[in-house]
TORGU-440427 format. One record per residue: residue in three letters; x, y, z of N, C-alpha, C in turn. Coordinates in steps of 0.2 Angstrom, whole numbers, plus 5000, padded with zeros to 4 digits. Example, Ala and Ser with C-alpha at 12.3 -4.5 7.8 and 13.67 -1.06 7.14 Angstrom:
  aa  n_u  n_v  n_w ca_u ca_v ca_w  c_u  c_v  c_w
 ALA 5066 4972 5039 5062 4978 5039 5066 4984 5039
 SER 5064 4989 5035 5068 4995 5036 5064 5000 5039
//
This chain:
  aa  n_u  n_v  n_w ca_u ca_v ca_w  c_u  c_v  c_w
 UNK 5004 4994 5000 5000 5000 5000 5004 5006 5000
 UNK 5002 5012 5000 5004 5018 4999 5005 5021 5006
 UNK 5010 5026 5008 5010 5028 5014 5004 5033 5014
 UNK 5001 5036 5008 4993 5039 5010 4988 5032 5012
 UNK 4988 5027 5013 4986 5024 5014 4988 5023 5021
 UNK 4992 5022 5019 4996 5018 5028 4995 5021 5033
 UNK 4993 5029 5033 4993 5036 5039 4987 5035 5038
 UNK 4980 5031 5035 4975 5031 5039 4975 5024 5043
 UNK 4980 5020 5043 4979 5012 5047 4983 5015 5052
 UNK 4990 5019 5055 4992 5022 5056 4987 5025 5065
 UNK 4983 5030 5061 4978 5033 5063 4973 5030 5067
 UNK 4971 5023 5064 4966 5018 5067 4971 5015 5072
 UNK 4977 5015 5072 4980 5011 5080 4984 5007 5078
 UNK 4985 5005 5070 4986 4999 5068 4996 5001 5066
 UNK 4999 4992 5069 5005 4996 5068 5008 4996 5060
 UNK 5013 4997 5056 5015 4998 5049 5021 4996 5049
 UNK 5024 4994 5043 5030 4993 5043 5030 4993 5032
 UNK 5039 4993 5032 5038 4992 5024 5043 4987 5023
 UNK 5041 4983 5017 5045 4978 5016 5052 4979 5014
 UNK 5054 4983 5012 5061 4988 5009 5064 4988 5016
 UNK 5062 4988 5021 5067 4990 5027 5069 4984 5029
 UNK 5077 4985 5030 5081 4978 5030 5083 4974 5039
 UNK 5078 4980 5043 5077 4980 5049 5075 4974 5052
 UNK 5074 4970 5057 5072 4965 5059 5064 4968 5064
 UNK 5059 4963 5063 5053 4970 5068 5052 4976 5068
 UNK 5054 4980 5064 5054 4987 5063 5046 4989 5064
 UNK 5043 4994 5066 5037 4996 5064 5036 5004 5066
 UNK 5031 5005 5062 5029 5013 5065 5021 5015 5068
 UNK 5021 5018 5073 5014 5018 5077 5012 5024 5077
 UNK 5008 5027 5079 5005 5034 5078 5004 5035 5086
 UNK 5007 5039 5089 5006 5041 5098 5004 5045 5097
 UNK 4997 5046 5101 4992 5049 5101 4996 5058 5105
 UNK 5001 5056 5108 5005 5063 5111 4998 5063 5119
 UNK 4998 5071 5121 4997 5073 5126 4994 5077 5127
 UNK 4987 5077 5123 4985 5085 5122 4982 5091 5130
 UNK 4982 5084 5135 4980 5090 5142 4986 5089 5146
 UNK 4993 5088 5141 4998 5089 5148 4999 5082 5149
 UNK 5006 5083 5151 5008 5078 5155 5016 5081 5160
 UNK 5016 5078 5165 5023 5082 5171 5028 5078 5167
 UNK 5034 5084 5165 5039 5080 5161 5044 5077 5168
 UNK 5048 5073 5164 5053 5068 5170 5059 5071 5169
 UNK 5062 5070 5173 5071 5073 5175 5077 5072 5168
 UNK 5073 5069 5162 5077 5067 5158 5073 5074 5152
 UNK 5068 5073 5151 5066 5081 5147 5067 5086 5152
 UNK 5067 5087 5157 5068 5094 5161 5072 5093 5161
 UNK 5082 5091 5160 5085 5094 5157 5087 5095 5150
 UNK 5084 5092 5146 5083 5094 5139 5082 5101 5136
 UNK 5076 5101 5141 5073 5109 5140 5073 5112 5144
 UNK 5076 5111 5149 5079 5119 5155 5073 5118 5158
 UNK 5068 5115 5158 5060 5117 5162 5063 5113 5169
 UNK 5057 5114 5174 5057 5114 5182 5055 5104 5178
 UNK 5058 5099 5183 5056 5094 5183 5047 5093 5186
 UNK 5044 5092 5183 5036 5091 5185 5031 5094 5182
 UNK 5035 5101 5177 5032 5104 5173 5026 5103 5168
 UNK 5019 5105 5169 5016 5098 5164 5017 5104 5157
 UNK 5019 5101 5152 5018 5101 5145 5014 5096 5140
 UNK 5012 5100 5135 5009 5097 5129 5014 5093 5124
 UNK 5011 5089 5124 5014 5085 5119 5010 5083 5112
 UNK 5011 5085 5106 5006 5085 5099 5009 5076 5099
 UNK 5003 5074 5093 5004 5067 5093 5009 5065 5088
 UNK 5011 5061 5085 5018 5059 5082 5019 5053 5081
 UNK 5024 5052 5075 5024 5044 5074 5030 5041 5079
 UNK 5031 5036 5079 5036 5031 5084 5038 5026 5082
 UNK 5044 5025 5080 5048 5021 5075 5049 5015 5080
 UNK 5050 5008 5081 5055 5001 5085 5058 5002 5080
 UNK 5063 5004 5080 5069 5000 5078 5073 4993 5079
 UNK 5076 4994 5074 5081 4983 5074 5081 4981 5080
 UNK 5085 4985 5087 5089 4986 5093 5083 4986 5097
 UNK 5075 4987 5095 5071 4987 5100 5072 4992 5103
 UNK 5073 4998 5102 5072 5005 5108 5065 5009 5102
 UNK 5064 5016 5104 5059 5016 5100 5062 5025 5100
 UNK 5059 5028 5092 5063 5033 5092 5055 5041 5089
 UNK 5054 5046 5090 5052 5049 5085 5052 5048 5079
 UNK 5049 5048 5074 5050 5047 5065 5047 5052 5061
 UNK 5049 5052 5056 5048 5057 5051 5050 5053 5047
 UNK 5044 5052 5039 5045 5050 5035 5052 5051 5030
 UNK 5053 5047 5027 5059 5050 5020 5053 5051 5013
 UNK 5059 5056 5010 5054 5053 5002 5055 5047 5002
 UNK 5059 5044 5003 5059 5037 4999 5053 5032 5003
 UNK 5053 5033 5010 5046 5029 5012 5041 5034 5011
 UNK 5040 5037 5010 5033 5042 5008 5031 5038 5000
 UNK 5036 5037 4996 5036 5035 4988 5034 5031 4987
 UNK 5036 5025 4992 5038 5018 4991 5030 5013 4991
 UNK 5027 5009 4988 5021 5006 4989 5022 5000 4991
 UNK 5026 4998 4997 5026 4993 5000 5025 4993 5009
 UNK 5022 4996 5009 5020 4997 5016 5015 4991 5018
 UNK 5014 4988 5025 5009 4982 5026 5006 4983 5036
 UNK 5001 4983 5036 4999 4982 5041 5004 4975 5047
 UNK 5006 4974 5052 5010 4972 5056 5005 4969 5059
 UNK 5007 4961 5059 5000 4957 5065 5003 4958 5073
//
């Protein structure tokens, strides 16, 4: 499928991945973010100079697992934007 397809399964909860990626489990999810706040932890309140507890908004965003199993913000490339092999993850 299309990644205009994949950002509404994406949307519905479901997880994605493309078969072009030579990753092991790779997938990308859509986290809903934080729209009434949340008290940030010791590791963003130094990041951004705020008081530890401070509650911030967080918009919602994609979130890549990676090969190594940790999990990271994502941003599309053109070339996964382009590519028509994207597939819903059981």
């Amino acid at each position: 499928m299309t990644f205009s397809e994949a950002l509404q399964y994406l949307k519905d909860g479901e997880k994605l991945a493309r078969e072009g990626w030579n990753g092991v489990n790779m997938f990308i999810v859509h986290q809903n973010g934080y729209p009434d706040g949340i008290a940030i932890n010791k590791n963003t309140a130094e990041a951004t100079g705020l008081a530890e507890g401070t509650v911030c908004v967080f918009r919602s965003y994609l979130m890549m697992r990676t090969a190594d199993g940790s999990f990271v913000p994502w941003v599309v490339s053109q070339t996964d934007l382009l590519e028509e092999d994207w597939y819903v993850v059981d």
